[in-house]
Backbone as a ProteinNet text record, in pm:
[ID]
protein_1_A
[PRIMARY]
XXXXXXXXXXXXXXXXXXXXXXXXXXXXXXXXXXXXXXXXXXXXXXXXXXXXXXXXXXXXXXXXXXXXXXXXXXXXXXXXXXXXXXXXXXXXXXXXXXXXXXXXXXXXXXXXXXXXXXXXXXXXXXXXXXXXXXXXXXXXXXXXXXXXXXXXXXXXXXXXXXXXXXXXXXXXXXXXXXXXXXXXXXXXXXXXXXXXXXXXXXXXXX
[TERTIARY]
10676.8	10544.5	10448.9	10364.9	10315.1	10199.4	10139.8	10013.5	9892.9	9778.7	9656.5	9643.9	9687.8	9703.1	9776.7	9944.5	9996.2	9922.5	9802.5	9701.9	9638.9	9572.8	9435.5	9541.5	9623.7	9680.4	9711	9788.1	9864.3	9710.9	9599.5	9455.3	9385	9399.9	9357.2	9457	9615.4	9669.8	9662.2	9662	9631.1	9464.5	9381.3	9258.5	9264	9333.5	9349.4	9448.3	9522.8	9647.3	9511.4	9460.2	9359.6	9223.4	9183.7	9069.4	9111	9214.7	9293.2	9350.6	9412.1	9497.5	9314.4	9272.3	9088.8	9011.4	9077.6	8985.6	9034.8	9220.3	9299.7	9243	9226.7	9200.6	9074.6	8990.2	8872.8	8870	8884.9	8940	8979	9101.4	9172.2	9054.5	8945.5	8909.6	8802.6	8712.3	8618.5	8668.3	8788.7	8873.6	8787.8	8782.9	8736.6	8888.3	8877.4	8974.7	8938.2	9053.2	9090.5	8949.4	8974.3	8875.9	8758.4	8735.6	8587.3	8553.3	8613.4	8588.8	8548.2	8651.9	8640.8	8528.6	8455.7	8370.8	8247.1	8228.3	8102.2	7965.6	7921.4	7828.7	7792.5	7947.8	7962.8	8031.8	8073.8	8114	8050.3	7970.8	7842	7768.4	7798.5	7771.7	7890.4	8031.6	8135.1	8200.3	8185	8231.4	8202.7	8096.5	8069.8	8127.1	8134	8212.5	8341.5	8418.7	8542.7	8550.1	8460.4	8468	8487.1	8390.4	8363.3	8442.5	8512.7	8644.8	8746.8	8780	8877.8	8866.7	8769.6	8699.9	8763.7	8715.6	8739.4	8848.5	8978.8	9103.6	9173.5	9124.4	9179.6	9145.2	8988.7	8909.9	9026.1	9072.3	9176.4	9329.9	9334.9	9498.2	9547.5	9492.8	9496.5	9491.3	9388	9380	9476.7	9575.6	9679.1	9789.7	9787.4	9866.6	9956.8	9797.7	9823.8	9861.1	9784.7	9818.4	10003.5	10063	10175.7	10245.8	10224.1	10309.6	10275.6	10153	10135.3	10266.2	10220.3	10365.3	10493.7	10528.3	10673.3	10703.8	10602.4	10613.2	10640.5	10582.8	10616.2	10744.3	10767	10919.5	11041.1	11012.7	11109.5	11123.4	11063.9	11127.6	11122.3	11175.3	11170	11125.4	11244.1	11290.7	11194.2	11145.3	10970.8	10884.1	10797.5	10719.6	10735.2	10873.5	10879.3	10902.9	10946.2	10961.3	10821.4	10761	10566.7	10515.8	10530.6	10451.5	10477.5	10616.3	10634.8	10548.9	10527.6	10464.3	10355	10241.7	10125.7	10076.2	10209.4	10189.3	10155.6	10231.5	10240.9	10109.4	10097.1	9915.8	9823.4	9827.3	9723.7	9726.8	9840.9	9857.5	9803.4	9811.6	9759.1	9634.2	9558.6	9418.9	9369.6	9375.8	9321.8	9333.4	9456.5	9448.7	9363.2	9369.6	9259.9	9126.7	9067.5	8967.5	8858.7	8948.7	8884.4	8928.5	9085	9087.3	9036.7	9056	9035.1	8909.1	8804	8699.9	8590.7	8626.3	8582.9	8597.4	8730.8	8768.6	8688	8693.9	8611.3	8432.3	8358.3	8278.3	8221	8333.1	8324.7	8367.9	8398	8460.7	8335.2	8307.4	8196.7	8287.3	8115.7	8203.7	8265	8319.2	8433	8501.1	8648.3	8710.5	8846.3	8914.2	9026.3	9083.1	9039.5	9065.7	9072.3	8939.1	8957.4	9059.5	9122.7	9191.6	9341.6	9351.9	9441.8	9425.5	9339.5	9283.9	9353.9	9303.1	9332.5	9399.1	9526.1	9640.6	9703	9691.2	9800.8	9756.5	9672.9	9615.9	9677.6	9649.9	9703.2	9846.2	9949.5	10099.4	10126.9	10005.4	10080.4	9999.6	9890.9	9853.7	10004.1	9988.1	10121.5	10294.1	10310.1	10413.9	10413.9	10311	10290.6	10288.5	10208.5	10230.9	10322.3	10427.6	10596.2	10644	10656.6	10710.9	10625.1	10507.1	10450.6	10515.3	10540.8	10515.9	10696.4	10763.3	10904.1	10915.1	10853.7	10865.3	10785.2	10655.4	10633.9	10690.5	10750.8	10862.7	10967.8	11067.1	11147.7	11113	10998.4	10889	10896.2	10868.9	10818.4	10939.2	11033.4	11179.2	11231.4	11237.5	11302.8	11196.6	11018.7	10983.1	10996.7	11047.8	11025.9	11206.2	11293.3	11413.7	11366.8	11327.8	11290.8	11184.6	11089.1	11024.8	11055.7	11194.2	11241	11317	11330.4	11342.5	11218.8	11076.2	10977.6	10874.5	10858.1	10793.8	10843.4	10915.9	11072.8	10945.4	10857.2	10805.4	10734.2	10684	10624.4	10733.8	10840.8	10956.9	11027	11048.6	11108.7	11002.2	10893.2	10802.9	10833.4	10793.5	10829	10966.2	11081.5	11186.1	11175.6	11129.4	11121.4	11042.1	10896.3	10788.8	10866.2	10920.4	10979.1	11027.6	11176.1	11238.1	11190.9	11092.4	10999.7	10964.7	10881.7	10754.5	10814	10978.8	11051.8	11132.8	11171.3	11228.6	11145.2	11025.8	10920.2	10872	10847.7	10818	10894.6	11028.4	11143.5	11195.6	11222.3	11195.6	11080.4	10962.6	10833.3	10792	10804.3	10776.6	10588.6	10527.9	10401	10417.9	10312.2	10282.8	10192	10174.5	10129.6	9988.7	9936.7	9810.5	9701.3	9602.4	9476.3	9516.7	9560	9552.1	9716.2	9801.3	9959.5	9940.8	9896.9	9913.5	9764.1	9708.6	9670.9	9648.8	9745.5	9861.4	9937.1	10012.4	10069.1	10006.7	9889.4	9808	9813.5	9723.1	9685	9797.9	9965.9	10010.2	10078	10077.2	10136.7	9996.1	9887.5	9775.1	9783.7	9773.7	9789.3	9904.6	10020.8	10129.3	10084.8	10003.4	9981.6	9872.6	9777.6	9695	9709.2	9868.4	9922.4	9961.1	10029.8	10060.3	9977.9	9874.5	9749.2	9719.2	9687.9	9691.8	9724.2	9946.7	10025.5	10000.1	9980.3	9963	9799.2	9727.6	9585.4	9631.5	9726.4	9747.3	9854.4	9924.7	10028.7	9985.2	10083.2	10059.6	10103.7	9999.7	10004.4	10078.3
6983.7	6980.3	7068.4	7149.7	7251.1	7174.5	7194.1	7195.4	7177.6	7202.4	7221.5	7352.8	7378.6	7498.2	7576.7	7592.9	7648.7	7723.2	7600.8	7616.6	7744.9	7721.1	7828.8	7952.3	7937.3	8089.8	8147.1	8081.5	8178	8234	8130.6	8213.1	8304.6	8286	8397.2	8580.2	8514.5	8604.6	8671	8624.9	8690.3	8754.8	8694.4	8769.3	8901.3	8899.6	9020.2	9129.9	9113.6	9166.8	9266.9	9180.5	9216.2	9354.7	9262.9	9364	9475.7	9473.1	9573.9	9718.5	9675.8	9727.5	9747.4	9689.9	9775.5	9820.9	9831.3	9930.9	10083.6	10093.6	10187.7	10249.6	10197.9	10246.5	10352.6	10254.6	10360.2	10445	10465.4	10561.8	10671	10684.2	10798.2	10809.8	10721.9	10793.3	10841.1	10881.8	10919	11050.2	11030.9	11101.2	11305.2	11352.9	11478.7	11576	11682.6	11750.8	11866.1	11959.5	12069.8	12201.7	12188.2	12244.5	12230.9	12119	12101.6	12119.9	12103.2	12093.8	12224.3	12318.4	12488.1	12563.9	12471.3	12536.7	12603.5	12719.7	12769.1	12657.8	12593.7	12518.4	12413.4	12358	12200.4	12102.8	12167	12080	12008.7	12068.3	11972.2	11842.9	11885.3	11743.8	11634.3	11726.5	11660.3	11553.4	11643.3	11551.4	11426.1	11347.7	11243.7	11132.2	11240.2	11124.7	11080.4	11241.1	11206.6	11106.9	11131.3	11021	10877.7	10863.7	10728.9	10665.3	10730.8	10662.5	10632	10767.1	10722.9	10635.2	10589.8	10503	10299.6	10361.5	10217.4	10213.6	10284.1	10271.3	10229.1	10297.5	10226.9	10067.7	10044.4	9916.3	9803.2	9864.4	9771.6	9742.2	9842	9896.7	9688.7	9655.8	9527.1	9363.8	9477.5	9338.4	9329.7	9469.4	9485.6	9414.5	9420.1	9362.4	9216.2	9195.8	9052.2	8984.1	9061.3	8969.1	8997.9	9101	9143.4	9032.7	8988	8870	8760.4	8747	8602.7	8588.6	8710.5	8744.9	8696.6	8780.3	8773.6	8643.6	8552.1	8424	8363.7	8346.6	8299.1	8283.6	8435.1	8453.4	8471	8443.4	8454.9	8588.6	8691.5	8863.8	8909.6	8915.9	8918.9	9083.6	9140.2	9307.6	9357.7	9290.1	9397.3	9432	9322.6	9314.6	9395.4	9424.5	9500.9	9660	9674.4	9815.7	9870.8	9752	9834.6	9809	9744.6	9786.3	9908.1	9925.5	10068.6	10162.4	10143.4	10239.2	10269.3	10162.9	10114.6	10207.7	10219.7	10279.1	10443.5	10507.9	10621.9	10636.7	10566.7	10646	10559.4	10525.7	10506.4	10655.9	10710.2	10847.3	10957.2	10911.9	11041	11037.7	10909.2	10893.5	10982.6	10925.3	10955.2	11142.5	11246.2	11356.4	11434	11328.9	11407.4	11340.4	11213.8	11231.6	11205.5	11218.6	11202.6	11319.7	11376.6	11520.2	11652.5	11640	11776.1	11791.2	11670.9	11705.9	11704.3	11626.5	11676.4	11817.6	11836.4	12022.3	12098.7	12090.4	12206.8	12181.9	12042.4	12074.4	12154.3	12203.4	12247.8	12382.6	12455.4	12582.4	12626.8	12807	12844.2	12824.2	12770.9	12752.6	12872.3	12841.7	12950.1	13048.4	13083.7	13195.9	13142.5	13239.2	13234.1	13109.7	13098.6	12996.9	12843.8	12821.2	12725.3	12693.5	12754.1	12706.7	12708.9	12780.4	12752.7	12636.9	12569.5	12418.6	12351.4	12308.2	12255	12255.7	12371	12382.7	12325.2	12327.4	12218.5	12051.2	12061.3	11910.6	11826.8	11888.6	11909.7	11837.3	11963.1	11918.4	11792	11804.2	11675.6	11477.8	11544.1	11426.6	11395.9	11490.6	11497.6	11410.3	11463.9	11386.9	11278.9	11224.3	11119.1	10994.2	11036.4	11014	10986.5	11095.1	11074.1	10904.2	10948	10811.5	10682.7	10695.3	10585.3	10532.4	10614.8	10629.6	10531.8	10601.6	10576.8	10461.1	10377.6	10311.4	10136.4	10219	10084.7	10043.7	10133.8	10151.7	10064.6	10095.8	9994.3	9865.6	9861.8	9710.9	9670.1	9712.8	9621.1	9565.6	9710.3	9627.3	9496	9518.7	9387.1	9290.5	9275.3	9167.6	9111.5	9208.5	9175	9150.3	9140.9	9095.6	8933.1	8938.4	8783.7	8708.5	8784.5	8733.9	8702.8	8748.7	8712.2	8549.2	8464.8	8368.1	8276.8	8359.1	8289.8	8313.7	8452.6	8532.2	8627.8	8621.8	8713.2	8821.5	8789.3	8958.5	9024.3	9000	9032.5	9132.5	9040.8	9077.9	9204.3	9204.9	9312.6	9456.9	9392.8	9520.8	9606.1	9502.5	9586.4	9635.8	9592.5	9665.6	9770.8	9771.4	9911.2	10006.7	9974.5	10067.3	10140.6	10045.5	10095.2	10246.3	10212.4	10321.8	10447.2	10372.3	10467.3	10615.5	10503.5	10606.8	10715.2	10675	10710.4	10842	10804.5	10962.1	11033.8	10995.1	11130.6	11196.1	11115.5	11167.3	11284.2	11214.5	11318.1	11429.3	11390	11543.4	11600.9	11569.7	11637	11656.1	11536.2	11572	11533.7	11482.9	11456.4	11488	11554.2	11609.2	11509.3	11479.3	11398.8	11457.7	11546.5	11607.5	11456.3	11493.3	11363.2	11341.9	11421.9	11327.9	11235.3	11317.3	11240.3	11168.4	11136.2	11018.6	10891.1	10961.9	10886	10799.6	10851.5	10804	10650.9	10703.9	10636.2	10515.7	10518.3	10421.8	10314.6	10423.9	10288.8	10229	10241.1	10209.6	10055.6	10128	10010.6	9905.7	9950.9	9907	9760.7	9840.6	9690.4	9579.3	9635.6	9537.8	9423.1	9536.2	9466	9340.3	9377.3	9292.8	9217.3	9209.5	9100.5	9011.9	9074.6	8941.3	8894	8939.9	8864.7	8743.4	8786.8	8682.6	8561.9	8645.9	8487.3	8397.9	8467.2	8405.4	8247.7	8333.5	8256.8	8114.8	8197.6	8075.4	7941.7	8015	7904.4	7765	7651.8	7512.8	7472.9	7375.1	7328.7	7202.6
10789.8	10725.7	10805.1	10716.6	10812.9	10870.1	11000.5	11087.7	11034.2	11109.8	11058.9	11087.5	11266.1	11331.1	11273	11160.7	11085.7	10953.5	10906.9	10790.2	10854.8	10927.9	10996	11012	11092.3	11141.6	11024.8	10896.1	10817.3	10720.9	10688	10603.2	10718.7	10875.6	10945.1	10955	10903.5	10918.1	10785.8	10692.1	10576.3	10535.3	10618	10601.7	10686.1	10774.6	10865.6	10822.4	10729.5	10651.7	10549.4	10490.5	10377.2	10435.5	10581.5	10601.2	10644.6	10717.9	10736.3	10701.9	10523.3	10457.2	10441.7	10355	10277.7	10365.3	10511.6	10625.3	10638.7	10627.5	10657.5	10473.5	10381.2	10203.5	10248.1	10298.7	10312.5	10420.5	10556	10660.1	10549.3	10454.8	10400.1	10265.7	10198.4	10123.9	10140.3	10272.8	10322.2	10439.6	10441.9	10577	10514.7	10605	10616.5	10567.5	10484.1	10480.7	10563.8	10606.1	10660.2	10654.7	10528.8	10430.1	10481.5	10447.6	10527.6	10601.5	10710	10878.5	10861.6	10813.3	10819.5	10794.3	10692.3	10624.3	10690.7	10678.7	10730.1	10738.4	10846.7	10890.7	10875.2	10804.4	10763.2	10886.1	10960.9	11117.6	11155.1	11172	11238.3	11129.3	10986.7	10952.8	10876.9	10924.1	10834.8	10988.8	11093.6	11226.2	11287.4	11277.7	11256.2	11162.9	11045.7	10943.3	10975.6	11074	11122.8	11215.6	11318.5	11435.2	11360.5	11260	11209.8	11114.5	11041.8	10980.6	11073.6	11209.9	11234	11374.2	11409.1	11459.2	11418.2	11232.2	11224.2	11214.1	11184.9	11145.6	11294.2	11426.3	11525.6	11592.8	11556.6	11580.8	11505.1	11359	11308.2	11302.3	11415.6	11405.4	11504	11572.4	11668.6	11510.5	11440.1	11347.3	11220.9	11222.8	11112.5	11213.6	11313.4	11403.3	11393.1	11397.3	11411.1	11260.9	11183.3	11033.3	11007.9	11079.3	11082.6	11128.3	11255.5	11330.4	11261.4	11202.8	11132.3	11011	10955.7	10784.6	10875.2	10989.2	11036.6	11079.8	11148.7	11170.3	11041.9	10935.7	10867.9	10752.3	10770.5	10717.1	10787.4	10925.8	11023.7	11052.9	11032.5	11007.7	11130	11252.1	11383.1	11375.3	11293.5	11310.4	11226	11151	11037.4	11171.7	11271.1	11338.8	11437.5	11485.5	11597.6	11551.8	11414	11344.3	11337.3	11270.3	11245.3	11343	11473.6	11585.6	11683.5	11665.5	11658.8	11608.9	11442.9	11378.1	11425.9	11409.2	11462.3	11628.1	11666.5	11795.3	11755.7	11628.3	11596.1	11514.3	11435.8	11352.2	11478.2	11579.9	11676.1	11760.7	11780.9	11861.8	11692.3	11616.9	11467.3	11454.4	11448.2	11437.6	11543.7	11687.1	11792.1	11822.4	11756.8	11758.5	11643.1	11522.7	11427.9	11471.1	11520.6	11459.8	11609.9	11731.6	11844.6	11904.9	11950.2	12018.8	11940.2	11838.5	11754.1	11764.4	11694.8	11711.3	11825.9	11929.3	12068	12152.7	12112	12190.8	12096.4	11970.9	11867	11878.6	11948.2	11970.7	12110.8	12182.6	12322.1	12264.8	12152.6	12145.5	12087.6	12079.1	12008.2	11890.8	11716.1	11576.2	11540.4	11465.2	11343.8	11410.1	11345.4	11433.3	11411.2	11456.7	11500.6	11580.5	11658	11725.5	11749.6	11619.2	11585.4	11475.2	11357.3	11291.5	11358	11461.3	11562	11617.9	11664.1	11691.1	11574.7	11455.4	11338.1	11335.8	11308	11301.5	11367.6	11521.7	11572.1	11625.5	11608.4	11598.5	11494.7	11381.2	11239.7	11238.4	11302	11301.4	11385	11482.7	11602.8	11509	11400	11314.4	11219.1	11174.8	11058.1	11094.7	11226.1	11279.7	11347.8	11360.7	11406.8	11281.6	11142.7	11065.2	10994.6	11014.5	10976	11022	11121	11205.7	11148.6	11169.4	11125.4	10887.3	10845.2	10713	10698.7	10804.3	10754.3	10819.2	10963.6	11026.6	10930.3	10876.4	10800	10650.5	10617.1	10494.1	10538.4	10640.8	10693.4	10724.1	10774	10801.3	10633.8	10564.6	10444.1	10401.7	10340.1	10334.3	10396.2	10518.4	10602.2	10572	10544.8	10518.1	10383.4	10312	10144.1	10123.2	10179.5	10200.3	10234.2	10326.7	10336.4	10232.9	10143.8	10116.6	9947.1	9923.4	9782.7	9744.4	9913.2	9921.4	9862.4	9879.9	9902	9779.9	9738.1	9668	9636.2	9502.9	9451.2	9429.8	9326.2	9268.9	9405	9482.4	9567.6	9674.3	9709.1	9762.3	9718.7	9524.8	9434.4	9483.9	9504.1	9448.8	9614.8	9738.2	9839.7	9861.3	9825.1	9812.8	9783	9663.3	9601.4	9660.9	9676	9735.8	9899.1	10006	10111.3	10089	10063.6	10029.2	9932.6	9838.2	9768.5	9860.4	9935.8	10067	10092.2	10178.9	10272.5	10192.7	10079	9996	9978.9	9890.8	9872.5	9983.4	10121.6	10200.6	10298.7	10287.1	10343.5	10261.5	10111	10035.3	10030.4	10111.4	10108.7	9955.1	9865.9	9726	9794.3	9845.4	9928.5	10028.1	10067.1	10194.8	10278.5	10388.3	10453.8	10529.8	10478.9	10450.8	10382.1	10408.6	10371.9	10235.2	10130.7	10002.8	9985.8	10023.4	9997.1	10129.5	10234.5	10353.3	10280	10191.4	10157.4	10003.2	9948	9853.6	9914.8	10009.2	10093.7	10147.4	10246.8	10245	10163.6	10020.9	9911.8	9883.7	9852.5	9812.6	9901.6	10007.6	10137.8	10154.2	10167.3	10133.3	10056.9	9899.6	9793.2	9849.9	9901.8	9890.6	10028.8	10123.9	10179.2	10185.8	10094.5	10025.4	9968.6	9869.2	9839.1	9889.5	10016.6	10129.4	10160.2	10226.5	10277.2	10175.3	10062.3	9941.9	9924.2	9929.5	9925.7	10044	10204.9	10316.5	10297.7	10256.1	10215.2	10102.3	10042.1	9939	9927.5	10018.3	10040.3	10046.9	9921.5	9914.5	10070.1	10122.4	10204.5	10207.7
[MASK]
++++++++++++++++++++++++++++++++++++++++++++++++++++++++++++++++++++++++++++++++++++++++++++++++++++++++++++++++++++++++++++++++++++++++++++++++++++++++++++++++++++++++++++++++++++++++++++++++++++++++++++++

């Protein structure tokens, strides 16, 4: 019979699943493109916005965390929790090169030039692959939790089956590029499912 302490953790772990997944939604739909940054005399007012999305996406990377171990506690999923804290480790190293190194060195460079889209550029690749890892790493995370969670919550379970391996092909045939609009495709999509959990976690008969 579950706790009181079982009650609280699993509606704290599912509220943190929720603010989470709708913190990482908005980070990518406010996120600065390439483009922009580039743009003749828009740096200076597009860089701030960068700091500040990707600001909050790391403030929550601790609180996707935890709603993570709350899910895995509850479905037993030992191997989800330790796959996406893996991940977790990888878009904490992606955030921190787009939206804290890039734009700190480019405010120390004189603007526009050569040199800066040489900046971009490899800031760029070292966001992008960091991203990789993270994209395929929480793909495998969902699988292994939605394996367990067809014991518990079949459609919920069906849908992450599917979405996992989804991510993980388009992303490796590069049918999406992991550029701001296809990583953030990605997002929303891991996003909702993850919003669903948060959900079932909140709702569970006590």
């Amino acid at each position: 019979m579950a706790t009181l302490h079982d009650m609280t953790r699993e509606r704290a772990g599912g509220t943190a699943l929720i603010v989470s997944a709708a913190s990482f939604i908005i980070t990518m739909a406010f996120h600065p493109t390439g483009r922009e940054l580039l743009a003749p005399g828009q740096f200076a007012h597009v860089m701030p916005v960068g700091v500040a999305v990707h600001a909050l996406a790391l403030v929550c990377l601790p609180i996707a965390f935890f709603g993570a171990i709350v899910l895995s506690q509850r479905l037993d999923a030992l191997g989800a929790i330790v796959t996406y804290g893996f991940g977790l480790v990888a878009i904490m190293i992606a955030a921190a090169c787009s939206g804290l190194v890039a734009t700190a060195a480019a405010s120390q460079i004189p603007s526009g030039g050569d040199i800066w889209r040489v900046l971009f550029t490899y800031t760029g690749m070292l966001n992008q692959a960091f991203a990789l890892i993270y994209a395929v790493a929480s793909s495998a995370a969902i699988v292994l939790w939605s394996v367990a969670l067809l014991r518990h919550a079949k459609a919920l379970g069906i849908a992450g089956a599917i979405l996992g391996p989804l991510i993980v092909i388009v992303v490796l045939t590069h049918t999406i590029g992991l550029g701001v609009h296809g990583f953030g495709a990605i997002v929303l999509a891991e996003g909702a499912w993850f919003i669903a959990c948060g959900i079932w976690l909140i709702r569970l008969k006590r």
